[in-house]
Steps between C-alpha positions, in 0.01 A plus 500: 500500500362566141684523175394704248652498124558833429485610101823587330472791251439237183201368705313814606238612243608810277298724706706404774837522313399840385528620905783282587722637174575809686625323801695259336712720246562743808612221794558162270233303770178500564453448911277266633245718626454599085477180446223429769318814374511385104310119652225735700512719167393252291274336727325818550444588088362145468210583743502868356610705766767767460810527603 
């Protein structure tokens, strides 16, 4: 099975941080499946596609 690294908040890029703030003040976590969606995220605004 693969392991992926997944970003912590401090490692996600501020465009990022500005989505997960909301989600973090209200529950204290960000889930995995954020997580997973901030690594497609950025993938995804380096080839210029939207999210």
């Amino acid at each position: 099975m693969a392991h992926i690294d997944l970003p912590e908040f401090e490692q996600m890029s501020p465009a990022i941080q500005e989505r997960a703030k909301p989600i973090l003040e209200k529950t204290g976590k960000l889930g995995e499946i954020f997580k997973l969606l901030a690594i497609d995220w950025f993938r995804g605004v380096k080839r210029q596609v939207c999210f």
